[in-house]
N, C-alpha and C positions, 0 to 999 in steps of 0.2 A: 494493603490492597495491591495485587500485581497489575504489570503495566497491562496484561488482558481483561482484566476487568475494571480497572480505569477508563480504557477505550471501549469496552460494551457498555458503561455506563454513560459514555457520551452519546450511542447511539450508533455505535461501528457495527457492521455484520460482522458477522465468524470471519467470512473471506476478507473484508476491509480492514479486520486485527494480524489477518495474516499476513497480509500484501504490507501493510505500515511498519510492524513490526519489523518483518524482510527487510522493507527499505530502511529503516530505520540502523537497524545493523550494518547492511553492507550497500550504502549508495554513492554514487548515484547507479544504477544499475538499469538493463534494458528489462523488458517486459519476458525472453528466453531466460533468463536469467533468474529475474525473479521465480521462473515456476519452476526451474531446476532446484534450485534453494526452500523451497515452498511446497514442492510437493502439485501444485497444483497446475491444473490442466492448462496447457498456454493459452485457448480460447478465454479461458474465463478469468486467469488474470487480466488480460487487455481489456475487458469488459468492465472488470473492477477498477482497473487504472483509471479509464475512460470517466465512470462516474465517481473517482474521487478527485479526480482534475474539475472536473465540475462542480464537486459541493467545496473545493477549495482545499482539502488535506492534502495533494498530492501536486506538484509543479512538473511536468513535463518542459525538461533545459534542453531539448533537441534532441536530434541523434536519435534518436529514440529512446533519451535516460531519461530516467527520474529521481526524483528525490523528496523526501516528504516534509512536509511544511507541519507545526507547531499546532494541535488540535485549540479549538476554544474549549478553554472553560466554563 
């Protein structure tokens, strides 16, 4: 099983596989950055940040970095 569908099996959207994964690779990074590396639109990663800070995968260390936190099993 890849680490993409690992995280779809916990429950991650398309975009919360991408953004983790990103971070995962190369963090702690800003939310410009992520979407340069990602591909995706800078609006809608901060979006994504935003509610995975909130369900608990992703820590916001200031600055405007991040870095992603160990999914539950």
């Amino acid at each position: 099983m890849t680490d993409y569908d690992k995280l779809k099996h916990l429950g991650f959207s398309q975009y919360e596989i991408t953004c983790y994964l990103t971070l995962a690779a190369r963090h702690p990074i800003n939310g410009s950055q992520l979407s340069s590396i990602s591909g995706m639109a800078r609006s809608r990663v901060y979006d994504v940040l935003r509610n995975m800070v909130r369900k608990g995968l992703v820590l916001d260390i200031g600055g405007g970095l991040y870095v992603p936190l160990p999914p539950d099993e």
